[in-house]
Structure formats: structure tokens, C-alpha cells
C-alpha atoms as a printed R data frame, in Angstrom:
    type eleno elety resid chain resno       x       y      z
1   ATOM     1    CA   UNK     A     1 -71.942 -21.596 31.784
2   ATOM     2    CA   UNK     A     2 -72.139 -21.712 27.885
3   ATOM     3    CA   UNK     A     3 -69.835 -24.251 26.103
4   ATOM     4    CA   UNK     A     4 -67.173 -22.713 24.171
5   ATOM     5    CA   UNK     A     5 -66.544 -23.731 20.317
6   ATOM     6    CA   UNK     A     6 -63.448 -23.062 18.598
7   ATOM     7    CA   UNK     A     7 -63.243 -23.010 14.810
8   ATOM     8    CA   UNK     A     8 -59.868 -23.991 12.746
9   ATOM     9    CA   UNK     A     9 -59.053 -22.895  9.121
10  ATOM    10    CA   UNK     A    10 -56.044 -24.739  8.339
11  ATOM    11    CA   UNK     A    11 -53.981 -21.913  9.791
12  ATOM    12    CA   UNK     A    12 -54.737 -20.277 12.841
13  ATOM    13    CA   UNK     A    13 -57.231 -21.243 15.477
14  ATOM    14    CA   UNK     A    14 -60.561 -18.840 15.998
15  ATOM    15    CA   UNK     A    15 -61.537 -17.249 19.501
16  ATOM    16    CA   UNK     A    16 -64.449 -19.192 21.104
17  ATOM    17    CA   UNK     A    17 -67.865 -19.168 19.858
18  ATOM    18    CA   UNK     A    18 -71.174 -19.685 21.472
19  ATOM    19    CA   UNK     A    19 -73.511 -22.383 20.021
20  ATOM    20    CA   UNK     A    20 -75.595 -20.031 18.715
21  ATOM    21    CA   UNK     A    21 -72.672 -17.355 17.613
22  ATOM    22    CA   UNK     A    22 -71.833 -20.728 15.584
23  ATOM    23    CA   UNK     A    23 -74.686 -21.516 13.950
24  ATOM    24    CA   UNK     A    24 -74.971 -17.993 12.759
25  ATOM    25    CA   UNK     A    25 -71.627 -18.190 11.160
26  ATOM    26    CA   UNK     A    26 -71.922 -17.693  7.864
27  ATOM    27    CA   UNK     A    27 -69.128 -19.646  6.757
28  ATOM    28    CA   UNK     A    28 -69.649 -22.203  8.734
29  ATOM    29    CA   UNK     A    29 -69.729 -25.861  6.273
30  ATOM    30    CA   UNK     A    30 -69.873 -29.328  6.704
31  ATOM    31    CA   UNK     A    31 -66.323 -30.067  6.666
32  ATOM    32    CA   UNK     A    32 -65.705 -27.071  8.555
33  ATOM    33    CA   UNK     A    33 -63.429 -28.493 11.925
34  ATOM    34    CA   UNK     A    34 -65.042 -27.212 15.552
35  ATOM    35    CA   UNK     A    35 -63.441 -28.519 18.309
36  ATOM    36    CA   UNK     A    36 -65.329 -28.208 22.385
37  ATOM    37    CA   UNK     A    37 -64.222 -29.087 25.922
38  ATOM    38    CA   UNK     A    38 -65.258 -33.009 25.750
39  ATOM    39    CA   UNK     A    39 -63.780 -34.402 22.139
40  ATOM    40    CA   UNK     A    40 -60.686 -36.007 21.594
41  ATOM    41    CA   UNK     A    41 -59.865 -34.033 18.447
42  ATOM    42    CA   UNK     A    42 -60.853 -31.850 15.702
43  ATOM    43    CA   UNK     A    43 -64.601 -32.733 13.886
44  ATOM    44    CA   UNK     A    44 -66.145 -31.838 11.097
45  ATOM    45    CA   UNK     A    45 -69.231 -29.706 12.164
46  ATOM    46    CA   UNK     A    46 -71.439 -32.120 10.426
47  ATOM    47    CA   UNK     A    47 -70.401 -34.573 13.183
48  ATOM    48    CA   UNK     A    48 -71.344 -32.897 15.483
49  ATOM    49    CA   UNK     A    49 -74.702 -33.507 17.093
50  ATOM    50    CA   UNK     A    50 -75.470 -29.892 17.811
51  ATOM    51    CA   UNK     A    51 -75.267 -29.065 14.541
52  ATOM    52    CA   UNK     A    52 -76.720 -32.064 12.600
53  ATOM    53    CA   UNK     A    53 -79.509 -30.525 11.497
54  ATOM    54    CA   UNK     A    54 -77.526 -28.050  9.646
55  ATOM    55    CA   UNK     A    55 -75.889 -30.869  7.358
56  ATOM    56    CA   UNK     A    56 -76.492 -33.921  5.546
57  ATOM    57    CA   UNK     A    57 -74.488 -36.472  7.605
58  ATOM    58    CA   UNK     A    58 -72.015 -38.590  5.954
59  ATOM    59    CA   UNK     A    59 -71.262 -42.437  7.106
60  ATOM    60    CA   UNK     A    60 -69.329 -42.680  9.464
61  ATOM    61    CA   UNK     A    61 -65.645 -43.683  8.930
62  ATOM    62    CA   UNK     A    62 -63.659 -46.293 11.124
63  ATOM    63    CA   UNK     A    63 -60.983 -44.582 12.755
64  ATOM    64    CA   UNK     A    64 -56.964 -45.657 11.234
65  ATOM    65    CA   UNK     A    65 -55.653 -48.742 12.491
66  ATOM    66    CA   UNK     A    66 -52.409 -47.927 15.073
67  ATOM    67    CA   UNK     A    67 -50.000 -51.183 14.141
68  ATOM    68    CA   UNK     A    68 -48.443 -52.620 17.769
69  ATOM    69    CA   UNK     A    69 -45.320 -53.162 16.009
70  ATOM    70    CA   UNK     A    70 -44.785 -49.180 14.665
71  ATOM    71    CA   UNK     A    71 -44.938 -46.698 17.346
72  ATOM    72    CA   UNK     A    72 -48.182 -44.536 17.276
73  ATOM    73    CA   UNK     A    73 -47.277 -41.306 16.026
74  ATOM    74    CA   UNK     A    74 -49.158 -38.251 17.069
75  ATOM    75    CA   UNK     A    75 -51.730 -37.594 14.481
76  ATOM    76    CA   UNK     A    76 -51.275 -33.819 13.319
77  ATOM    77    CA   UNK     A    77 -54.160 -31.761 13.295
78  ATOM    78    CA   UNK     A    78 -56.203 -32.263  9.904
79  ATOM    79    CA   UNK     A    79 -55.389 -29.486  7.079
80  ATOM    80    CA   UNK     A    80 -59.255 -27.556  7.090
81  ATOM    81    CA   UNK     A    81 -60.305 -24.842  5.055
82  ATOM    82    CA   UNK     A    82 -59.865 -21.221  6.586
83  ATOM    83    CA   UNK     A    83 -62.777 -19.739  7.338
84  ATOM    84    CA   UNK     A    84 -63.986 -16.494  7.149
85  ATOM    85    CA   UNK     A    85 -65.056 -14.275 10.300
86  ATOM    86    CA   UNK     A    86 -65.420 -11.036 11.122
87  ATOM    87    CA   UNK     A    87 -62.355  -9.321 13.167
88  ATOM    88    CA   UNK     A    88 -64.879  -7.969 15.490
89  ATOM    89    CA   UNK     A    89 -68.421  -8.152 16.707
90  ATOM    90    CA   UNK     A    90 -70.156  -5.423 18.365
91  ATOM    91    CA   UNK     A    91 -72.546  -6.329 20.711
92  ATOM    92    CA   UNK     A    92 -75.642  -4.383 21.978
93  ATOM    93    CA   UNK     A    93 -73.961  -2.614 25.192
94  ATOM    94    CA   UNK     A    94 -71.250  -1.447 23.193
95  ATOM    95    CA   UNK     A    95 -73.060   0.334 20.193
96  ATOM    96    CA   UNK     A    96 -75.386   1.819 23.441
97  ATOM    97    CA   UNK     A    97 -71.153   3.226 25.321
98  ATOM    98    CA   UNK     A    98 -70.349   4.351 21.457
99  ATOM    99    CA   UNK     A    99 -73.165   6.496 20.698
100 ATOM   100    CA   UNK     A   100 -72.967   8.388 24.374
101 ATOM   101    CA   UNK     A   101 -69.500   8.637 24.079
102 ATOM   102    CA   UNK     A   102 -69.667  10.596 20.315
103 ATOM   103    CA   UNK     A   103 -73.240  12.553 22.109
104 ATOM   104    CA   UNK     A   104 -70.502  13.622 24.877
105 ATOM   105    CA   UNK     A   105 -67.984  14.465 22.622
106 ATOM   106    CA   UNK     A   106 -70.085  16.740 20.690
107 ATOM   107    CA   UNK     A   107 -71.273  18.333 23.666
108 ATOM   108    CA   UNK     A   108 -67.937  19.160 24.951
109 ATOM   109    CA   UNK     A   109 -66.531  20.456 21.444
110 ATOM   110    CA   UNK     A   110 -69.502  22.773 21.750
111 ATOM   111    CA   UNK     A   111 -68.393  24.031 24.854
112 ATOM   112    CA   UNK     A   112 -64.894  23.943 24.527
113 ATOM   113    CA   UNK     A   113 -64.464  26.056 21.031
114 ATOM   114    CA   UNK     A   114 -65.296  29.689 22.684
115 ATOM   115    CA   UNK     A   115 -62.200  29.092 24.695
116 ATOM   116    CA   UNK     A   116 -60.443  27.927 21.850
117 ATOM   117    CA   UNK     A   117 -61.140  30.513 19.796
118 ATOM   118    CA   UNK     A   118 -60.238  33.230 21.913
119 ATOM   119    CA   UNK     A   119 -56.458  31.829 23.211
120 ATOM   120    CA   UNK     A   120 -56.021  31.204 19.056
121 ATOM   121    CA   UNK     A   121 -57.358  34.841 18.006
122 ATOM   122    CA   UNK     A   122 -57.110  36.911 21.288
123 ATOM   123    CA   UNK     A   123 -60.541  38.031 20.669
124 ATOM   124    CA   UNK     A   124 -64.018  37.192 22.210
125 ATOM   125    CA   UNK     A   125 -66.027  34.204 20.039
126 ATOM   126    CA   UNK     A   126 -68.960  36.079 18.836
127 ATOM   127    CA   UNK     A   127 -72.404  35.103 20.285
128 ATOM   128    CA   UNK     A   128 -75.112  35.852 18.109
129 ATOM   129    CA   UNK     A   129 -78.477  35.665 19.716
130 ATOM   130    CA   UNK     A   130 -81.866  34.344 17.769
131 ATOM   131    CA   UNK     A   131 -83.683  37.339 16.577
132 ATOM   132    CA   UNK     A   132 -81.473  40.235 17.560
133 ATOM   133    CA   UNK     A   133 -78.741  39.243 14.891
134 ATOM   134    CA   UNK     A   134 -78.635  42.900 13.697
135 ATOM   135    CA   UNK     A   135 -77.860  45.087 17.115
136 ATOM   136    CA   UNK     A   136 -75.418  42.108 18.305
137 ATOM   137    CA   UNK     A   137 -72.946  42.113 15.494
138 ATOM   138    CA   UNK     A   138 -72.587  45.648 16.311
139 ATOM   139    CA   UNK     A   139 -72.477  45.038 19.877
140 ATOM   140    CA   UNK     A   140 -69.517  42.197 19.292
141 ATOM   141    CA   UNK     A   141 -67.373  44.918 17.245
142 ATOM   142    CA   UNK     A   142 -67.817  47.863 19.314
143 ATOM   143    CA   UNK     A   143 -66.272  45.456 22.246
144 ATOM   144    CA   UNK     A   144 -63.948  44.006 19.814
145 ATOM   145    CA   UNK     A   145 -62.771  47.390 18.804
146 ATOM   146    CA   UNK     A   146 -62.789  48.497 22.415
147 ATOM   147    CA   UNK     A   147 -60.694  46.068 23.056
148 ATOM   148    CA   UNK     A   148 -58.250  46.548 20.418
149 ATOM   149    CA   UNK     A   149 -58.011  50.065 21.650
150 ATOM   150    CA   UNK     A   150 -56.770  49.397 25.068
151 ATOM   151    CA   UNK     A   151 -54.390  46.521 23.553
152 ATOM   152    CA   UNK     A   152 -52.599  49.630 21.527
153 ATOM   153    CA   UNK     A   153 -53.394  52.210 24.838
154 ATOM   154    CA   UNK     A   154 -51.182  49.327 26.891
155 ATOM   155    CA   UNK     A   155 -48.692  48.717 23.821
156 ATOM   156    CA   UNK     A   156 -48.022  52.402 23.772
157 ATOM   157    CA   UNK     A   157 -47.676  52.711 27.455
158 ATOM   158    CA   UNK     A   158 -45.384  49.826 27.493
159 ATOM   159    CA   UNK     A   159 -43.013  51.714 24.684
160 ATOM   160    CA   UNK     A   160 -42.939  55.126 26.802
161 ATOM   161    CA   UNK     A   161 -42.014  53.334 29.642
162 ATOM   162    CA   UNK     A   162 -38.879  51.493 28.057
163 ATOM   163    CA   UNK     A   163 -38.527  54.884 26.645
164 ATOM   164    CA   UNK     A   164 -38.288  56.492 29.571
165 ATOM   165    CA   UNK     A   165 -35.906  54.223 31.339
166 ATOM   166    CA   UNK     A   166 -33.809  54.030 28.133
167 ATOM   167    CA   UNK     A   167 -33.144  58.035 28.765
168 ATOM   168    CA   UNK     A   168 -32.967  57.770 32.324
169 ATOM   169    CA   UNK     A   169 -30.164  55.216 31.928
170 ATOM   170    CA   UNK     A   170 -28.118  57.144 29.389
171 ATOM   171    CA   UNK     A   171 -28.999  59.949 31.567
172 ATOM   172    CA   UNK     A   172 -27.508  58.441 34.708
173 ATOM   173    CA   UNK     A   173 -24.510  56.805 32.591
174 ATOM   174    CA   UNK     A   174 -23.442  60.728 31.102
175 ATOM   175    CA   UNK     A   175 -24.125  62.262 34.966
176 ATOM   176    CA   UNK     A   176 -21.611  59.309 36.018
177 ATOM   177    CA   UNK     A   177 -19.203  59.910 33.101
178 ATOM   178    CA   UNK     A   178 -19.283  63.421 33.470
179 ATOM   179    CA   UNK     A   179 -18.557  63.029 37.457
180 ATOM   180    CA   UNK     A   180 -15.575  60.791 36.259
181 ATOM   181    CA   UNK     A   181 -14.414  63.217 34.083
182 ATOM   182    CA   UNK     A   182 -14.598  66.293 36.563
183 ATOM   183    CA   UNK     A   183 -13.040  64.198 39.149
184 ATOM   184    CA   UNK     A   184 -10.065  63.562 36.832
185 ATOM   185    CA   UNK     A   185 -10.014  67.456 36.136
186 ATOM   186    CA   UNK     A   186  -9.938  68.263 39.504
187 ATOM   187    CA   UNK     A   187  -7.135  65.957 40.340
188 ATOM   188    CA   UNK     A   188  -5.334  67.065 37.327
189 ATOM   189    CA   UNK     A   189  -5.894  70.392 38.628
190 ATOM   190    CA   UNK     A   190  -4.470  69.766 42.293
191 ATOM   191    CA   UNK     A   191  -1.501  67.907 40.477
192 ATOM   192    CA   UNK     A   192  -0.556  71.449 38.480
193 ATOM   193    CA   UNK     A   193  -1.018  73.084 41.795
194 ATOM   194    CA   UNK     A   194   1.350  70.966 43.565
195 ATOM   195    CA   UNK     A   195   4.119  70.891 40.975
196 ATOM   196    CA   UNK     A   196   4.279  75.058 40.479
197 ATOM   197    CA   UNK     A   197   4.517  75.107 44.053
198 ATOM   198    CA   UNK     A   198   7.700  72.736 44.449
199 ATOM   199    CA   UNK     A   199   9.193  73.696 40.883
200 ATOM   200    CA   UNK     A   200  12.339  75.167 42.366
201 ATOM   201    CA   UNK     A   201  13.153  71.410 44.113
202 ATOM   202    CA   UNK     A   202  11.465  69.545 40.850
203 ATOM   203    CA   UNK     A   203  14.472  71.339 38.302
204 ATOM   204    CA   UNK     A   204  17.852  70.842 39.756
205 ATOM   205    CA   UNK     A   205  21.223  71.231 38.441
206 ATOM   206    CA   UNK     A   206  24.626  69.226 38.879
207 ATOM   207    CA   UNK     A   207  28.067  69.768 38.182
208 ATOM   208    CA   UNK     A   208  29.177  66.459 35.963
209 ATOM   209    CA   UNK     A   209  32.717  67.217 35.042
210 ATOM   210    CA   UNK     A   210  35.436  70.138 34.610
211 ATOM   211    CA   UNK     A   211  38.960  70.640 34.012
212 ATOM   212    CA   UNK     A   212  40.833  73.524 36.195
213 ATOM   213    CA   UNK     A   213  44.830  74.618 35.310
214 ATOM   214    CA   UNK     A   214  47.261  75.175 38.178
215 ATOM   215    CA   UNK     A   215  47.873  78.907 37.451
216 ATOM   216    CA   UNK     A   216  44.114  78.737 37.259
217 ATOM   217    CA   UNK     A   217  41.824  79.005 34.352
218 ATOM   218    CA   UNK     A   218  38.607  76.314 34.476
219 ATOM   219    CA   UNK     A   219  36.911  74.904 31.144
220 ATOM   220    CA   UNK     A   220  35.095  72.005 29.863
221 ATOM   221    CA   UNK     A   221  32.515  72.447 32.269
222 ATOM   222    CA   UNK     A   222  29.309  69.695 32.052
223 ATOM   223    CA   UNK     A   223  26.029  70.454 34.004
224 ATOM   224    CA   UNK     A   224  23.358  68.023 34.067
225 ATOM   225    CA   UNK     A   225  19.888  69.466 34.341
226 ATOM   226    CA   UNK     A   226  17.122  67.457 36.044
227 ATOM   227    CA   UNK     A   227  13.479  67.978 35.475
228 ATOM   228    CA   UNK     A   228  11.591  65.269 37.769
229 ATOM   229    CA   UNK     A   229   8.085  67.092 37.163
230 ATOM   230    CA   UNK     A   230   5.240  64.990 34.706
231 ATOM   231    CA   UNK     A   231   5.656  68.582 32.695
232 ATOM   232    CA   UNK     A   232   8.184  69.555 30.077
233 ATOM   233    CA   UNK     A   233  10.402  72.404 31.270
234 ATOM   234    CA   UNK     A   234  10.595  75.116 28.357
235 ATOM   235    CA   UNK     A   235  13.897  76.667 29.589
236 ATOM   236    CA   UNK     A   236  15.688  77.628 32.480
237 ATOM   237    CA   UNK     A   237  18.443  79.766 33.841
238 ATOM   238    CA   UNK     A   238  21.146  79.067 36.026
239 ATOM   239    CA   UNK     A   239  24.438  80.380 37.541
240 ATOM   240    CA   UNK     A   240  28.053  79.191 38.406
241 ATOM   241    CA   UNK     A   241  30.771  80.747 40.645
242 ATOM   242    CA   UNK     A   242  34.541  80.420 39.855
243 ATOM   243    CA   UNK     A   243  36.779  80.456 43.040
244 ATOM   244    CA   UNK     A   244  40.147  80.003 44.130
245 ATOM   245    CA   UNK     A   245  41.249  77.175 46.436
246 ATOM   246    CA   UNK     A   246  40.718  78.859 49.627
247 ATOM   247    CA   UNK     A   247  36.891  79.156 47.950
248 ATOM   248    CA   UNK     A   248  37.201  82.642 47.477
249 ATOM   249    CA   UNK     A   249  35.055  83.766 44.575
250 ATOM   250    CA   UNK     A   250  36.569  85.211 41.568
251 ATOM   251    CA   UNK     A   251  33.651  85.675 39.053
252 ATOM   252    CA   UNK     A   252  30.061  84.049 38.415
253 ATOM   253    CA   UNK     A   253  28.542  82.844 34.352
254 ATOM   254    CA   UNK     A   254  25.607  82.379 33.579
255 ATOM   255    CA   UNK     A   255  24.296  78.729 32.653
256 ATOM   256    CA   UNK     A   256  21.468  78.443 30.244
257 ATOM   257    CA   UNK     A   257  19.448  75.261 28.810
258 ATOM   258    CA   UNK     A   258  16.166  74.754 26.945
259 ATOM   259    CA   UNK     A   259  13.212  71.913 26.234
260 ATOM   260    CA   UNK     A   260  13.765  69.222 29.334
261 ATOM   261    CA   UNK     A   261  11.325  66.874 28.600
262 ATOM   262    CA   UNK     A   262   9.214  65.709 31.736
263 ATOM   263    CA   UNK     A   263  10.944  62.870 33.982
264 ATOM   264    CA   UNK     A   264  13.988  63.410 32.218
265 ATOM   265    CA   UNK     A   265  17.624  65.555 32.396
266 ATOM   266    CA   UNK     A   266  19.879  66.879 29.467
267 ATOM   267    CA   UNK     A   267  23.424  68.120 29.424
268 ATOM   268    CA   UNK     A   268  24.444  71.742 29.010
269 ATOM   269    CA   UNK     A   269  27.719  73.305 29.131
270 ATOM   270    CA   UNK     A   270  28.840  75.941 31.068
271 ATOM   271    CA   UNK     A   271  31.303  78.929 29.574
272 ATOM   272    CA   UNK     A   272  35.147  78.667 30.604
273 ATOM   273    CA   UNK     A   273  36.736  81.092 32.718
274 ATOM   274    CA   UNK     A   274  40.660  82.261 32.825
275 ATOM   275    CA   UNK     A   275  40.234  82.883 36.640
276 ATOM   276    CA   UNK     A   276  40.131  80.426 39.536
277 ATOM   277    CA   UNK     A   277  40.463  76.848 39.961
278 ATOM   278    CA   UNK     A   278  37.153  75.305 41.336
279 ATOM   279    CA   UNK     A   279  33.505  75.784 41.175
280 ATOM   280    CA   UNK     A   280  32.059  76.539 44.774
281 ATOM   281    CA   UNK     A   281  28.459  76.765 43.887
282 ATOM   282    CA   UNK     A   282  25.501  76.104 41.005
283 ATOM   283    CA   UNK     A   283  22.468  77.779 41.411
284 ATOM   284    CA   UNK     A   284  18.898  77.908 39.421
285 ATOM   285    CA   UNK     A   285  18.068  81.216 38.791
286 ATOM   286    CA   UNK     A   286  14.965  81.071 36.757
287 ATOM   287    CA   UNK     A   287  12.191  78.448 35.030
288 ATOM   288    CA   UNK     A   288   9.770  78.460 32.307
289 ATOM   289    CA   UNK     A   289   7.110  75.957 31.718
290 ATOM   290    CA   UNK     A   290   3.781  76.994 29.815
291 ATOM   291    CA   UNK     A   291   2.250  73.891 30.801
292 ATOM   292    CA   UNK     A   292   2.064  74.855 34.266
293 ATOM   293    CA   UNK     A   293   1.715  78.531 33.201
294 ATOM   294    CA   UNK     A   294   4.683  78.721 35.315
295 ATOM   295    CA   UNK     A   295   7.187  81.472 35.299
296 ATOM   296    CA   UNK     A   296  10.110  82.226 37.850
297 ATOM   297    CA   UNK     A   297  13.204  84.260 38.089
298 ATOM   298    CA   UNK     A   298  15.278  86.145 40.289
């Protein structure tokens, strides 16, 4: 095993040194301080006996005198000169790993830029051959154009087929409105149906109030009349009989009112009479409603 040298330059303390990595230093001086495994402190290099010959040796100093009566201090590690040395050295092996690893580098680059190339561009790197420059050029833009024309061929297949299930969709969404719609007709429909066929118990008529005289005579008659259809009523026709107490019937007026609005009643009044004393009966005689298309009378 080599003995290890360390170097100090006042500051910091250098990584160990081989003999002859030492010698070689190029700041290495006489008063330079090297310490090894083996001294009891720092030396100047021209102490040392390894490297003697480099240096005129000086005489040798006695070492300070430690009094008994003052305790020894520790003596502090001599101020030296900072030297110089390079940060790092490259040794044989390692400019040999450097150079194959740039050779493999390049290699790989090489191989590596085609690919590259053609997920950047989205187009094949072009390969010219040695001495056929000419005819593949030509070759690399007939491809490249080929190429481009089945990028546009899929482009414009992709469009027809979003355009075709745009129109399909507003296709199926006006077949499914339309259904909607003719289901609501036809429900409308069945609704007029059903109210001109129960019209008669839809528009009803009731007595409210009336005032009869003893010697008989009947007058401020008010009828109420009821239409409980979704349809306004545009007039209808009615009838009331005047009788005497033992509800025999003197005479019968007519009763007429106009514009009931749907799920609604008005009041109408019906004419006085100078006969009888009660009203035995009110009857509808007749409707109108154009909404229904709806005519009856009897």
C-alpha cells in the first residue's frame, strides 16, 4: 500500500497524494507543509527525507521549550501558504470510459433522429442513398405525397362521418318531437271528442233566487249558468216553467246567456211573469261552442 501525503495551504487541507503525485506538484516549495501517517505534525517538505533532493535543506531548528510551570498549550497548526492544485485529475482509464461513452453517444443520436424526426414532423426522415440521389428524392415525395393524400382521404372520412351522425341525431330528435307533438294532438283530439259528447251534463243551469206574490206574479228571477268544460261556451238557451202551488204549470220563458268562459259560471236573469207562484223546472235547451264545433238545440 502507497503512503498517503496530505498538503495544507493555510486554509483547507488537500486530498491525499501519492509520493510521486507529490513530487509532480507543481506548486509544491520548500516551506510548503506535507503531513504522512508517522509524523507528529505538520513539516515543511524540505524536511522531509523523501523529498530532500528537491530542496536545499535548512539547519535544523530546536523545537520551543514547554515551561513545567505554564501548562503546555496545544500548538495550532502553522499558518502555510495555499497552494495551488488542480480540482481534478483525470487518469488514464477514465479519458479511455470518456471517449467510448461520447463514440456511443454519437452512435445512438445517429440512430435515434429518424424516429425523432418523424413523431416531430409526421413524415418519413428522408434516406438518400450514395449514387442514386436523383430517382430517391423523387421516390421520398411521391411517398410523402402519398401519404399526405390518405391523411386528407381519412380527415375527410372522419368529417362525413360526424356529418352523418350530426343529421341522424337531429333526424331522430325531429322524428321524436314530431311523435310528441302528434301524441299531444291526438289526445287533444280524444279530449274534444269526449267533451261534445257529455256537453249537455258539462253546461248546467240553477235557479239562485226569486221573489213570488201571494195572488201570484214571480220576478227577480237569478239563474246561474255553469260551464265545467276546458272550452268557452259561446251561448246557450234555456227554459223556465211558472206554476201554481199544486205545481201545475201556468206558462214557460225562455232563458238566454252568452260567452261562459271555460271552468267558470255567470249569472243571467230570467223574465218575470204575472202568473203563478213557483218555478217547477229549468231546462237547457240549446249550446253553442265553436271551439268544439259544437252545436245543439231542441
Amino acid at each position: 500500500m502507497f503512503m498517503k501525503y496530505y498538503v495544507h495551504d493555510g486554509q483547507k487541507q488537500s486530498e491525499a497524494y501519492t509520493l510521486e503525485e507529490l513530487r509532480a506538484l507543481s506548486t509544491l516549495k520548500s516551506d510548503t507543509y506535507i503531513w504522512h501517517e508517522g509524523l507528529n505534525g505538520w513539516k515543511p517538505a524540505n524536511e522531509l527525507v523523501e523529498l530532500a533532493d528537491l530542496f536545499t535543506k535548512p539547519p535544523t531548528l530546536p523545537p520551543p521549550f514547554a515551561s513545567k510551570e505554564t501548562p503546555k498549550e496545544q500548538n495550532p497548526l502553522p499558518s502555510v501558504r495555499k497552494v495551488n492544485k488542480p480540482l481534478f485529475l483525470l487518469t488514464t482509464k477514465m479519458k479511455v470510459l470518456i471517449g467510448v461513452s461520447i463514440v456511443l453517444l454519437l452512435i445512438a443520436i445517429k440512430f435515434a433522429y429518424p424516429y425523432l424526426y418523424e413523431a416531430a414532423t409526421g413524415e418519413h426522415y428522408p434516406i438518400v442513398e450514395s449514387g442514386n440521389t436523383e430517382s430517391s428524392s423523387s421516390d421520398q415525395e411521391k411517398e410523402r405525397q402519398e401519404e399526405n393524400d390518405k391523411k386528407r382521404e381519412r380527415q375527410k372520412e372522419i368529417e362525413e362521418a360526424e356529418a352523418r351522425g350530426k343529421d341522424d341525431e337531429q333526424r331522430r330528435i325531429a322524428e321524436a318531437q314530431n311523435a310528441q307533438q302528434q301524441a299531444r294532438n291526438n289526445q287533444v283530439q280524444q279530449h274534444k271528442e269526449w267533451s261534445k259528447n257529455n256537453m249537455g251534463a258539462l253546461v248546467r243551469l240553477e235557479i239562485v233566487s226569486y221573489e213570488a206574490r201571494r195572488l201570484g206574479g214571480i220576478y227577480n228571477i237569478r239563474v246561474r249558468v255553469y260551464n265545467d268544460s276546458d272550452f268557452p261556451v259561446d251561448a246557450i238557451r234555456g227554459r223556465v216553467a211558472y206554476a201554481k202551488n199544486n205545481g201545475e204549470v201556468l206558462s214557460f220563458a225562455p232563458i238566454f246567456a252568452n260567452n261562459i268562459p271555460p271552468k267558470s259560471w255567470i249569472y243571467t236573469d230570467a223574465p218575470s211573469s204575472d202568473r203563478g207562484t213557483v218555478l217547477t223546472s229549468l231546462e237547457l235547451r240549446g249550446i253553442k261552442c265553436s271551439a268544439l264545433n259544437y252545436e245543439w238545440g231542441r
